[in-house]
N, CA, C and O atoms as a Tripos MOL2 file, in Angstrom:
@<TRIPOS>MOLECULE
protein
  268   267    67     0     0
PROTEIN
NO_CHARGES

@<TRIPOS>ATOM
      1 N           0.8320   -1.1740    0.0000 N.3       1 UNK1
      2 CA          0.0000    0.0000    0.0000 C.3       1 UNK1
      3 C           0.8820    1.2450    0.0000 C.2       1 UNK1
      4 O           1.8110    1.3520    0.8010 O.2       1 UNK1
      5 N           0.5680    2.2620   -0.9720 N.am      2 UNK2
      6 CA          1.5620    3.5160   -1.4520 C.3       2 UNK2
      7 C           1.0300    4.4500    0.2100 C.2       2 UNK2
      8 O          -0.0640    4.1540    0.6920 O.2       2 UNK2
      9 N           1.8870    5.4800    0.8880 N.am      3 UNK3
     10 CA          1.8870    5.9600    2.4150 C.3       3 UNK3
     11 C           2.4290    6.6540    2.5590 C.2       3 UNK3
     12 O           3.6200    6.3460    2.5030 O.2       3 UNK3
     13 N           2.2030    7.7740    2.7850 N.am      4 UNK4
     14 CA          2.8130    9.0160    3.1030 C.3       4 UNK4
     15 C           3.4420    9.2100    4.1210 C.2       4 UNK4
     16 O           2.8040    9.7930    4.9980 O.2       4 UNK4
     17 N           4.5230    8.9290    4.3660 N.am      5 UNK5
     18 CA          5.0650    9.2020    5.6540 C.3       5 UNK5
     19 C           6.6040   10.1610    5.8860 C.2       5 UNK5
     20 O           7.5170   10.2200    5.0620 O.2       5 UNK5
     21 N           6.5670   10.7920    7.1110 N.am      6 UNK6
     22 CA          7.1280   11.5260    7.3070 C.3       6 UNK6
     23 C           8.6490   11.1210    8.0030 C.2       6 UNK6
     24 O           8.9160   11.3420    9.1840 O.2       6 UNK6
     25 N           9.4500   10.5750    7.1620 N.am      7 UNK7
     26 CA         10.8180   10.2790    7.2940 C.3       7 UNK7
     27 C          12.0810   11.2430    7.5350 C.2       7 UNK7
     28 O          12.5200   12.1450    6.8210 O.2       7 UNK7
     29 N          12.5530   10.7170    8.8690 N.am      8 UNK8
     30 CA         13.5590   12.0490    9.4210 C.3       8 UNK8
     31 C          13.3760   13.1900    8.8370 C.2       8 UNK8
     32 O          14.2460   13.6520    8.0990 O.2       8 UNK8
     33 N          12.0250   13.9350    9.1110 N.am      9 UNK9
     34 CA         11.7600   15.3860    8.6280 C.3       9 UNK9
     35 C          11.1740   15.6050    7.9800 C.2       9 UNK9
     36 O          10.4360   16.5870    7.8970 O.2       9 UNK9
     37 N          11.4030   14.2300    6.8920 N.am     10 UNK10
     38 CA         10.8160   14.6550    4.6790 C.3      10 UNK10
     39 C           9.7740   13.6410    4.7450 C.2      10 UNK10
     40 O           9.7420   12.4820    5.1590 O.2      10 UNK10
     41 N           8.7600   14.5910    4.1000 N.am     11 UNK11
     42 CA          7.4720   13.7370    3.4900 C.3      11 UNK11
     43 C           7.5620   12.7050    2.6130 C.2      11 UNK11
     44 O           7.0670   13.0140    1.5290 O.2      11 UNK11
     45 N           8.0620   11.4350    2.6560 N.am     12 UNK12
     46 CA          7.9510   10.4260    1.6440 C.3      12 UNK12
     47 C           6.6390    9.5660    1.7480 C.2      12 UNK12
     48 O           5.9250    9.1610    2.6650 O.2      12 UNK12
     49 N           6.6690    9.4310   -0.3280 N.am     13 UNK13
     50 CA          5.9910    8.4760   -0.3040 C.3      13 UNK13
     51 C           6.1940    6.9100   -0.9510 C.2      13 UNK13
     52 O           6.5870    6.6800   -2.0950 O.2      13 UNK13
     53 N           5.8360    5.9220    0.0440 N.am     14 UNK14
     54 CA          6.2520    4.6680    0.6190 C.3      14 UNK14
     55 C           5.3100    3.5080   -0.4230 C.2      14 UNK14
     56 O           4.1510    3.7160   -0.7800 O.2      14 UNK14
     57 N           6.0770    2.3590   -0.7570 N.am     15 UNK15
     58 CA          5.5080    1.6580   -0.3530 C.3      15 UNK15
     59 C           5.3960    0.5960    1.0530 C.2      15 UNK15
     60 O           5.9720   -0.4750    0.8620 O.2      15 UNK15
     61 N           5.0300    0.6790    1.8190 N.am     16 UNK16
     62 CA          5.0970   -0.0180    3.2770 C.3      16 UNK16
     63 C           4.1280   -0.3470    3.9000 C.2      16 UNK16
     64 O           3.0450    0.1560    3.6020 O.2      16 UNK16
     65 N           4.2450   -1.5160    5.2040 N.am     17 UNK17
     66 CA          3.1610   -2.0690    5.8330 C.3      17 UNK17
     67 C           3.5590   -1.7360    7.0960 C.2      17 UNK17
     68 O           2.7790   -1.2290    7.9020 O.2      17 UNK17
     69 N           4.8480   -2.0040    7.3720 N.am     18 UNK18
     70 CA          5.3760   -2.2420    8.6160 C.3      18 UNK18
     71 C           6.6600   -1.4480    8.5910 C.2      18 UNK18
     72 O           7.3100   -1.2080    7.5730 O.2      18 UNK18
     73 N           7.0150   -0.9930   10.0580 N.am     19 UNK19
     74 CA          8.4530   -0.1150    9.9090 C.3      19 UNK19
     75 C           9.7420   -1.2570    9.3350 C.2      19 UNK19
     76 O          10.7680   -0.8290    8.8060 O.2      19 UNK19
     77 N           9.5180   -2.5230    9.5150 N.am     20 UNK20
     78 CA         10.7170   -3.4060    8.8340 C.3      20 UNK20
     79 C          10.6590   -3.1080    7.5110 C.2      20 UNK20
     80 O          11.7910   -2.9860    7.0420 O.2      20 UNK20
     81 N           9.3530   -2.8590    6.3330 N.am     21 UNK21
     82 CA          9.3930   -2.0810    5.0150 C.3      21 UNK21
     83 C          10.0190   -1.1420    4.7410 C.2      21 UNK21
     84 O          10.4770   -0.9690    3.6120 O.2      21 UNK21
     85 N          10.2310   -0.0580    6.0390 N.am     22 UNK22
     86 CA         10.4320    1.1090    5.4860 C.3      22 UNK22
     87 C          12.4130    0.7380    6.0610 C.2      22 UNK22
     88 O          13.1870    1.2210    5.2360 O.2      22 UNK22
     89 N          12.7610    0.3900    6.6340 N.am     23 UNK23
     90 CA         14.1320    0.1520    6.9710 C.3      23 UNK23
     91 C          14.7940   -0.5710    5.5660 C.2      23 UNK23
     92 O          15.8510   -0.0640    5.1920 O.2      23 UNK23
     93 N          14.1710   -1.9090    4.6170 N.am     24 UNK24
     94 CA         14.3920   -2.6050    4.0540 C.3      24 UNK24
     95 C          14.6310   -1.6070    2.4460 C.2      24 UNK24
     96 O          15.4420   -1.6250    1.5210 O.2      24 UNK24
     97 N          13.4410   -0.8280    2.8040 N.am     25 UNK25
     98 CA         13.5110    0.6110    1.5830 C.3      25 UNK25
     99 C          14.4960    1.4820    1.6580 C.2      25 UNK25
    100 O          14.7320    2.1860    0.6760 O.2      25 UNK25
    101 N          15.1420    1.5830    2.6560 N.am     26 UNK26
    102 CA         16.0020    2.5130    2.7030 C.3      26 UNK26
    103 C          17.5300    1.5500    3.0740 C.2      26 UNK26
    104 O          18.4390    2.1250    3.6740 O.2      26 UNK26
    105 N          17.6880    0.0480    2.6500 N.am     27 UNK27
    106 CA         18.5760   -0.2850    2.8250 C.3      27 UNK27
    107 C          19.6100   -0.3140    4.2190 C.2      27 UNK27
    108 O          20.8310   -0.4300    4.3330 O.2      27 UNK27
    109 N          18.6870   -0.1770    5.0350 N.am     28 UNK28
    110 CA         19.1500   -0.6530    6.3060 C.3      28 UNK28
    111 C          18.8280   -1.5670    7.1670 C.2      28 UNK28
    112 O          18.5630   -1.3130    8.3420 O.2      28 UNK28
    113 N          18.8200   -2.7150    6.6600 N.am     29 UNK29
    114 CA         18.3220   -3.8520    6.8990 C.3      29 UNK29
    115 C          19.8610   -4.8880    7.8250 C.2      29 UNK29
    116 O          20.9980   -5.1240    7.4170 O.2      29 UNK29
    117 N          19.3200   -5.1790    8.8490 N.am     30 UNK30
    118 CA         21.0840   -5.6210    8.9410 C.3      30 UNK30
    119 C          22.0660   -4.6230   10.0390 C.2      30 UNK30
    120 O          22.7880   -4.9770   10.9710 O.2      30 UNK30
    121 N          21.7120   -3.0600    9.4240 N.am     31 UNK31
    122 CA         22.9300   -2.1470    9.6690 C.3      31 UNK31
    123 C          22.5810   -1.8180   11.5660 C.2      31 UNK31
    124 O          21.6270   -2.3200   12.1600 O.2      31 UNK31
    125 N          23.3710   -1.1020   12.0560 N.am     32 UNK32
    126 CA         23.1090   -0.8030   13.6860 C.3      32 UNK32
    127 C          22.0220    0.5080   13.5890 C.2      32 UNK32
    128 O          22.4820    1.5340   14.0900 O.2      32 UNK32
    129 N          20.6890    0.6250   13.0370 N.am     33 UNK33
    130 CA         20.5860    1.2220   13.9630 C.3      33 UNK33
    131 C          19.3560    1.6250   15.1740 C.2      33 UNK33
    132 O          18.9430    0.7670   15.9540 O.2      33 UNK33
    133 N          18.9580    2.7630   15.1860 N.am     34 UNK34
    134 CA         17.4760    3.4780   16.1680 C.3      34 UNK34
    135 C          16.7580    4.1930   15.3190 C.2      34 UNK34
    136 O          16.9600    5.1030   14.5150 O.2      34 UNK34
    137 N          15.2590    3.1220   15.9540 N.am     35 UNK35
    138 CA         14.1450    3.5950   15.1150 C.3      35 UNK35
    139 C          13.2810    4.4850   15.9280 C.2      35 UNK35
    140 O          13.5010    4.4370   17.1380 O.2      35 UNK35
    141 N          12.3950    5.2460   15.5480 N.am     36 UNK36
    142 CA         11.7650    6.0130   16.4120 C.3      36 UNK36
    143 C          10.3280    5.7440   15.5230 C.2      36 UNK36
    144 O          10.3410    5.5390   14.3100 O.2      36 UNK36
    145 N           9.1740    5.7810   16.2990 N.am     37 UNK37
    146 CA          7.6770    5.9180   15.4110 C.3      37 UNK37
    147 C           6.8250    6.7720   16.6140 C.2      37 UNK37
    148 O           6.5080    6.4220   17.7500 O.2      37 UNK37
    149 N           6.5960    8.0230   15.8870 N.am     38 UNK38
    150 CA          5.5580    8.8050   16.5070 C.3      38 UNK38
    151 C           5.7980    8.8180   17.9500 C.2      38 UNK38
    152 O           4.9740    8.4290   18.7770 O.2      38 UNK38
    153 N           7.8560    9.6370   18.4250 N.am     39 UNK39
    154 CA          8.1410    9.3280   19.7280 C.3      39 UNK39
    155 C           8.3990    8.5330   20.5380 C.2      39 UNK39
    156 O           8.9900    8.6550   21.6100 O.2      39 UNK39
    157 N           7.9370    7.6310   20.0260 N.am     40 UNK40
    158 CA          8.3790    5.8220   20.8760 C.3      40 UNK40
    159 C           9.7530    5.2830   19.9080 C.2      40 UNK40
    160 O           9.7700    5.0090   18.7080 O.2      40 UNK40
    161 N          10.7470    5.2520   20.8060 N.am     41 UNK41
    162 CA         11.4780    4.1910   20.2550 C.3      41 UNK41
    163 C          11.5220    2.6760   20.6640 C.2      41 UNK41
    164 O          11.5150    2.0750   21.7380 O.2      41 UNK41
    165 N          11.5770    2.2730   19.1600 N.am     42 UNK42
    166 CA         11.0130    0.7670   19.0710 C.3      42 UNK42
    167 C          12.1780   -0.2000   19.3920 C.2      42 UNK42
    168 O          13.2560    0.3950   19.3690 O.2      42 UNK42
    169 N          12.2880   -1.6440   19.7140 N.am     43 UNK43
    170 CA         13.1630   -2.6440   19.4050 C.3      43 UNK43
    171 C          13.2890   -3.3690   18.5110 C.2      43 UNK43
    172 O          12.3270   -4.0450   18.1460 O.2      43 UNK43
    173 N          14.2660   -3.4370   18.0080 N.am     44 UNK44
    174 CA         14.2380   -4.2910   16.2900 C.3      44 UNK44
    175 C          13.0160   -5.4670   16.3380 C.2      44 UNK44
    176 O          12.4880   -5.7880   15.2730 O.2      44 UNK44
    177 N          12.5510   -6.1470   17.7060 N.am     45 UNK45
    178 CA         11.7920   -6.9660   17.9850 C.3      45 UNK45
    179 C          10.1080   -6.7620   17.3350 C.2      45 UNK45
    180 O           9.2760   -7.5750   16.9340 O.2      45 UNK45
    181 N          10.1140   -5.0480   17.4880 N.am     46 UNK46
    182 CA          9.1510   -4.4130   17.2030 C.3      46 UNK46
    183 C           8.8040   -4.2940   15.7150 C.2      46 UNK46
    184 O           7.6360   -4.4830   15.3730 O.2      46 UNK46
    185 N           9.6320   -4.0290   14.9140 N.am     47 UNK47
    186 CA          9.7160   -3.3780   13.4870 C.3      47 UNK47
    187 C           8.9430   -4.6440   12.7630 C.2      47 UNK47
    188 O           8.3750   -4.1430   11.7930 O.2      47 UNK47
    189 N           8.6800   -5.9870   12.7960 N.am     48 UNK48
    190 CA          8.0400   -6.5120   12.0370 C.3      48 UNK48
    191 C           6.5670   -6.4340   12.0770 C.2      48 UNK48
    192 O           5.7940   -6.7130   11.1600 O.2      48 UNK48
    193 N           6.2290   -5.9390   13.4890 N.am     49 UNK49
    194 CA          4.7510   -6.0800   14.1950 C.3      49 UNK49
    195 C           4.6290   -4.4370   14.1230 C.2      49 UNK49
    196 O           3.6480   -4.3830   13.3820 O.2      49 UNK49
    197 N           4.8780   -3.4080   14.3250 N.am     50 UNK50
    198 CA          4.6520   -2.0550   14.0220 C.3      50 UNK50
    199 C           4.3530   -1.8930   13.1010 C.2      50 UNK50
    200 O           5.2140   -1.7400   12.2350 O.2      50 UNK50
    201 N           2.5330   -1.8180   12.6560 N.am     51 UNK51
    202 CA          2.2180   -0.8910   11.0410 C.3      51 UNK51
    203 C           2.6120    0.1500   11.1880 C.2      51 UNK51
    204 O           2.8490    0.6650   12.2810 O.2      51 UNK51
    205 N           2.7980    0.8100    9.7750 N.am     52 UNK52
    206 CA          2.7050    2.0670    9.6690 C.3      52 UNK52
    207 C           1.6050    2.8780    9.0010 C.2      52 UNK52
    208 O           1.1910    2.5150    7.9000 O.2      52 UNK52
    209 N           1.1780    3.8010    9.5170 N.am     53 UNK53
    210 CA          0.3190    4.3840    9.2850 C.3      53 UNK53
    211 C           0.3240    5.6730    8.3330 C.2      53 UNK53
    212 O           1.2900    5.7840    7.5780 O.2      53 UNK53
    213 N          -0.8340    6.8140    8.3020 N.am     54 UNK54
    214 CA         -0.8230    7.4790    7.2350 C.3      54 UNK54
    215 C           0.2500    8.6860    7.8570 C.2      54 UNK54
    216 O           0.2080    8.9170    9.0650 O.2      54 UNK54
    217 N           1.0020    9.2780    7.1640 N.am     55 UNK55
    218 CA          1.3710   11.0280    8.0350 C.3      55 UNK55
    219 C           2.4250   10.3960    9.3030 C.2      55 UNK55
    220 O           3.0270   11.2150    9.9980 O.2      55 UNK55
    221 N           2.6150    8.8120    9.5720 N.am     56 UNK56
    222 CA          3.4120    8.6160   10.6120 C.3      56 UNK56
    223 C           5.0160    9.0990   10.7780 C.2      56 UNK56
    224 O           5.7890    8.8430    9.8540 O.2      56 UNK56
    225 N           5.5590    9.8930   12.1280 N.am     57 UNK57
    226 CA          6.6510   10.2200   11.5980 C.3      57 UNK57
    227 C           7.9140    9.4780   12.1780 C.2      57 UNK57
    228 O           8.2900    9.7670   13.3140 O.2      57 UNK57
    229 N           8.4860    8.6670   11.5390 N.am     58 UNK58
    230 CA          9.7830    7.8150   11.6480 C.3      58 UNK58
    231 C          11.1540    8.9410   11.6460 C.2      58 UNK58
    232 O          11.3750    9.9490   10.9750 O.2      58 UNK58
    233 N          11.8750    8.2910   12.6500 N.am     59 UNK59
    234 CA         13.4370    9.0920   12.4890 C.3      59 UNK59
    235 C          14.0220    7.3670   12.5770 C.2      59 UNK59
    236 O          13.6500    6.3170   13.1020 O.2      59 UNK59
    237 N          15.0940    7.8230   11.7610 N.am     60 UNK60
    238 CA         16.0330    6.6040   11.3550 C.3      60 UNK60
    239 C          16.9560    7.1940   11.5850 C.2      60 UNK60
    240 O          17.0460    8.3030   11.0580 O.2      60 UNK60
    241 N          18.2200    6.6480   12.6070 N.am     61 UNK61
    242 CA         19.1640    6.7900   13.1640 C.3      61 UNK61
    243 C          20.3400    5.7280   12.5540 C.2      61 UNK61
    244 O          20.2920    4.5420   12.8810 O.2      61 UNK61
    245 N          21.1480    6.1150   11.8600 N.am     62 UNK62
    246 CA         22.0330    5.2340   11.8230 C.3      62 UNK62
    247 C          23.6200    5.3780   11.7470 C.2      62 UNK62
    248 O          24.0900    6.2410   11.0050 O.2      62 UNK62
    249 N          24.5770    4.4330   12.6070 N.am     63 UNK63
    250 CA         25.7140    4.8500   12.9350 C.3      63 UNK63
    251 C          27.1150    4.8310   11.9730 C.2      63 UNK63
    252 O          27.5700    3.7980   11.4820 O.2      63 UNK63
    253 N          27.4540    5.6040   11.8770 N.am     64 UNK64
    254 CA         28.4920    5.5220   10.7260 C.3      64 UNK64
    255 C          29.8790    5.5320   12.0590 C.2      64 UNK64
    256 O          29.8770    6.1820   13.1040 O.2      64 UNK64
    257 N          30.9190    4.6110   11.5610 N.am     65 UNK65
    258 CA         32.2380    5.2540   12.0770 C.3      65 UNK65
    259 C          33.0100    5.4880   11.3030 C.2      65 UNK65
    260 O          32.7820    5.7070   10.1130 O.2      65 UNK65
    261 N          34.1770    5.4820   11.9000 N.am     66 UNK66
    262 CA         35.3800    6.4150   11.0910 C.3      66 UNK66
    263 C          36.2790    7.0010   12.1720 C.2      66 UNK66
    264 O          35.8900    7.0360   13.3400 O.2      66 UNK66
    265 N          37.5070    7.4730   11.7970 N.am     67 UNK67
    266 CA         38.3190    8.0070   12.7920 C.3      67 UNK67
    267 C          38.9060    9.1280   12.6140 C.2      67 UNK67
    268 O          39.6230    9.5970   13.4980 O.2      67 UNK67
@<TRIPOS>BOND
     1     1     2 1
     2     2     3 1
     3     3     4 2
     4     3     5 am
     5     5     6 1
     6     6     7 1
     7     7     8 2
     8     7     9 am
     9     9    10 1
    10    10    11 1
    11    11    12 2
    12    11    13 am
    13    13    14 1
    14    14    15 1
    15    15    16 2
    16    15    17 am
    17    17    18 1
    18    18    19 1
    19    19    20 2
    20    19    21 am
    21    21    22 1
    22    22    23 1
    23    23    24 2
    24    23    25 am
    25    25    26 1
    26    26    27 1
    27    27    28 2
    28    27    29 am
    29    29    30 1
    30    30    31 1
    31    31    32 2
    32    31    33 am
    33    33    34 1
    34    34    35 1
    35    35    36 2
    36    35    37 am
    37    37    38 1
    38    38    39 1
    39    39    40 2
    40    39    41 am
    41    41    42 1
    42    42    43 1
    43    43    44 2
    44    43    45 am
    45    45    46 1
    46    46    47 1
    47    47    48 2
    48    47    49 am
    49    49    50 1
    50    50    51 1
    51    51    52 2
    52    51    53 am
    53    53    54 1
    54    54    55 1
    55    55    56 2
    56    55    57 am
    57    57    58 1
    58    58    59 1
    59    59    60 2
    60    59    61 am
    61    61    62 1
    62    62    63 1
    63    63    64 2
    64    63    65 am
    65    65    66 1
    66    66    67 1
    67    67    68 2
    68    67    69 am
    69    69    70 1
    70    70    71 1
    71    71    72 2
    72    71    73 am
    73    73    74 1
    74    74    75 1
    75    75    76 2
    76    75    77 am
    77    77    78 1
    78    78    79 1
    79    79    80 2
    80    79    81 am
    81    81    82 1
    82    82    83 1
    83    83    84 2
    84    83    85 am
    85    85    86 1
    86    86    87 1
    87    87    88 2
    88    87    89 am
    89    89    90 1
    90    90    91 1
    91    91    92 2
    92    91    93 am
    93    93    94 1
    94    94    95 1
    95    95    96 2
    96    95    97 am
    97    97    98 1
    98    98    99 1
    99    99   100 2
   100    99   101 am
   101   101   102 1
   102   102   103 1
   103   103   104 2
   104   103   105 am
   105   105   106 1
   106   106   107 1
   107   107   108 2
   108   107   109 am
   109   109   110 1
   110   110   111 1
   111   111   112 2
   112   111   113 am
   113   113   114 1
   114   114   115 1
   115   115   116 2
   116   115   117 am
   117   117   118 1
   118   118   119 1
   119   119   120 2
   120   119   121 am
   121   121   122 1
   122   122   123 1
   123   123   124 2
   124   123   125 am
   125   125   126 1
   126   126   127 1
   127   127   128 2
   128   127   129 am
   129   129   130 1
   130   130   131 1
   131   131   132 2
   132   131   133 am
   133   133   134 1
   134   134   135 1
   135   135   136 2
   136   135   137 am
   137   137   138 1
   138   138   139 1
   139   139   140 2
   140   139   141 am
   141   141   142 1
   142   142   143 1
   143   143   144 2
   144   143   145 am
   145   145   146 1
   146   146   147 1
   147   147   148 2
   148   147   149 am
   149   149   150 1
   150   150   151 1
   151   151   152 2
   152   151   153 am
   153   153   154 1
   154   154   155 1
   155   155   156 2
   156   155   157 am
   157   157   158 1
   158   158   159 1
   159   159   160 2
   160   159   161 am
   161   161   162 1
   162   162   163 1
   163   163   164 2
   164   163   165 am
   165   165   166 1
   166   166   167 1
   167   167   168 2
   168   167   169 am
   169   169   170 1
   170   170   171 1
   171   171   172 2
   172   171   173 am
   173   173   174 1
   174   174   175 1
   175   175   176 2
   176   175   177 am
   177   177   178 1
   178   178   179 1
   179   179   180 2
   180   179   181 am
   181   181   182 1
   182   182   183 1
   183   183   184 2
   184   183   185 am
   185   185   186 1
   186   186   187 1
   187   187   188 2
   188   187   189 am
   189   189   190 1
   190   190   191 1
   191   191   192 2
   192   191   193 am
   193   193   194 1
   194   194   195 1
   195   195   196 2
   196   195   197 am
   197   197   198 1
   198   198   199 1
   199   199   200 2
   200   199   201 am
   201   201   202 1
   202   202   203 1
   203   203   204 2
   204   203   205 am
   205   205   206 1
   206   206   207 1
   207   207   208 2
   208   207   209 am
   209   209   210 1
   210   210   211 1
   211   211   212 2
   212   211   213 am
   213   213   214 1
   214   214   215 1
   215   215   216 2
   216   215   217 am
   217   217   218 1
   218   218   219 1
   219   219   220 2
   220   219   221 am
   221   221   222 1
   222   222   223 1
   223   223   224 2
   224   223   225 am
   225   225   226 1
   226   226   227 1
   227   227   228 2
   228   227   229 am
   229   229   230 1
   230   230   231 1
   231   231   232 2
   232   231   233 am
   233   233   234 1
   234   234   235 1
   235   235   236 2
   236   235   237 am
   237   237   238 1
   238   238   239 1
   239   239   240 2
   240   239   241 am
   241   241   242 1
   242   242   243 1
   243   243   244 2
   244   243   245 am
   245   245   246 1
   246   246   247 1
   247   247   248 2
   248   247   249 am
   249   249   250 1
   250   250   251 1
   251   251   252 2
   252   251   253 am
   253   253   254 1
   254   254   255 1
   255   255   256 2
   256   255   257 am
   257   257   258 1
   258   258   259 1
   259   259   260 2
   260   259   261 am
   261   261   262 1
   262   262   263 1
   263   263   264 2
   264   263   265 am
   265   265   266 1
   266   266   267 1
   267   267   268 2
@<TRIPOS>SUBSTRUCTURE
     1 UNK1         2 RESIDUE 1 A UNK
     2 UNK2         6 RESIDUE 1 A UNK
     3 UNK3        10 RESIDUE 1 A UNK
     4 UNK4        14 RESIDUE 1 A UNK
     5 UNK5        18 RESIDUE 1 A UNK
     6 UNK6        22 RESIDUE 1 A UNK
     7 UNK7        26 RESIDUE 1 A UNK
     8 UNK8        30 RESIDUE 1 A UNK
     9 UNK9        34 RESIDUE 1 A UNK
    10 UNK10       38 RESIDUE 1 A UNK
    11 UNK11       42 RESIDUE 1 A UNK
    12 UNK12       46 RESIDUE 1 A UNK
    13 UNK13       50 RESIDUE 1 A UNK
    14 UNK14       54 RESIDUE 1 A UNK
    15 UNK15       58 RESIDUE 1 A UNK
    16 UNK16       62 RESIDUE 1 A UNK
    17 UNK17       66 RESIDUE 1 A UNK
    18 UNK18       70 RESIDUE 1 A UNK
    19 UNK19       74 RESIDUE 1 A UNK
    20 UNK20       78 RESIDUE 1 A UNK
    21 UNK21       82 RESIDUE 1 A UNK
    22 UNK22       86 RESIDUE 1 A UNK
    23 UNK23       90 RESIDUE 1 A UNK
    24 UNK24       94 RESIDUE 1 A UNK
    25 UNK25       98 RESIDUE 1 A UNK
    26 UNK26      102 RESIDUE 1 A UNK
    27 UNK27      106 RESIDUE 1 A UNK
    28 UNK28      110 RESIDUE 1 A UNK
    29 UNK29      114 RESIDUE 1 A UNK
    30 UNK30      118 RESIDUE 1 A UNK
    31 UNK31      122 RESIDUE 1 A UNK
    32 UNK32      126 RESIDUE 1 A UNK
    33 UNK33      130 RESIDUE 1 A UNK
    34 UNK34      134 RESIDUE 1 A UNK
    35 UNK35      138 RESIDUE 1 A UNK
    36 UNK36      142 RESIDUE 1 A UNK
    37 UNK37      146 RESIDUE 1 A UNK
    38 UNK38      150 RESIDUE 1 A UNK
    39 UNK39      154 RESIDUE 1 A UNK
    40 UNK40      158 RESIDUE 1 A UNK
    41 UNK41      162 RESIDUE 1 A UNK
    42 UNK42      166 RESIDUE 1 A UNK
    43 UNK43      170 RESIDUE 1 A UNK
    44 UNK44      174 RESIDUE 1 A UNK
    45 UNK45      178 RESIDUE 1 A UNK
    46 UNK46      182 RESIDUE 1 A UNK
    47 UNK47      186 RESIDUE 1 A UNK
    48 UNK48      190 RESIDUE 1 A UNK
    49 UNK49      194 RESIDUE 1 A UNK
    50 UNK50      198 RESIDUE 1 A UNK
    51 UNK51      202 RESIDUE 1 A UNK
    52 UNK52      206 RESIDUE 1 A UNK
    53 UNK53      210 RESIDUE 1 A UNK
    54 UNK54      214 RESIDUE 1 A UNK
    55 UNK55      218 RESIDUE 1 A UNK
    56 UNK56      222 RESIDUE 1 A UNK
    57 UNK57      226 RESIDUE 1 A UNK
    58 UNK58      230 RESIDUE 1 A UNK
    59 UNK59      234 RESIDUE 1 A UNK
    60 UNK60      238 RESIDUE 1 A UNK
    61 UNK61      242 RESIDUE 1 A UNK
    62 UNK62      246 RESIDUE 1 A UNK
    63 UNK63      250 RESIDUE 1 A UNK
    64 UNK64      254 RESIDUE 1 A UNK
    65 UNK65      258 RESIDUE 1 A UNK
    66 UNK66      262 RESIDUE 1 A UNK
    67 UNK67      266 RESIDUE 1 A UNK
C-alpha cells in the first residue's frame, strides 16, 4: 500500500506495511541502527509487528564510524 510518511523530517511516499518495510527501503536492513515511530522508540523486535500508518513520523538513526 503507497503511504505518506514523514521520514527524518521529509514527506515520503512509501511503499510499506510495517516499519521493517520502510528500513528494508532505505537499505538498512542488517545495519546498527534506532528507530523512532511517533516518539516511541522501538526494538528491532518491534519493526516486524509495528504498522505504519498514514502522516506517521519515523526518524532513522544510523551509525556511521570512522576516525
Amino acid at each position: 500500500m503507497l503511504m505518506v510518511l514523514v521520514i527524518n523530517g521529509q514527506k515520503q511516499e512509501l511503499k510499506a506495511r510495517t516499519i521493517q518495510d520502510v528500513i528494508v527501503h532505505y537499505g538498512l536492513a542488517g545495519k546498527p541502527i534506532v528507530v523512532e515511530a511517533d516518539g516511541a522508540v522501538l526494538t528491532a523486535g518491534e519493526w516486524e509487528t509495528t504498522t505504519v500508518r498514514q502522516d506517521m513520523q519515523i526518524e532513522l538513526v544510523h551509525f556511521v564510524g570512522g576516525g
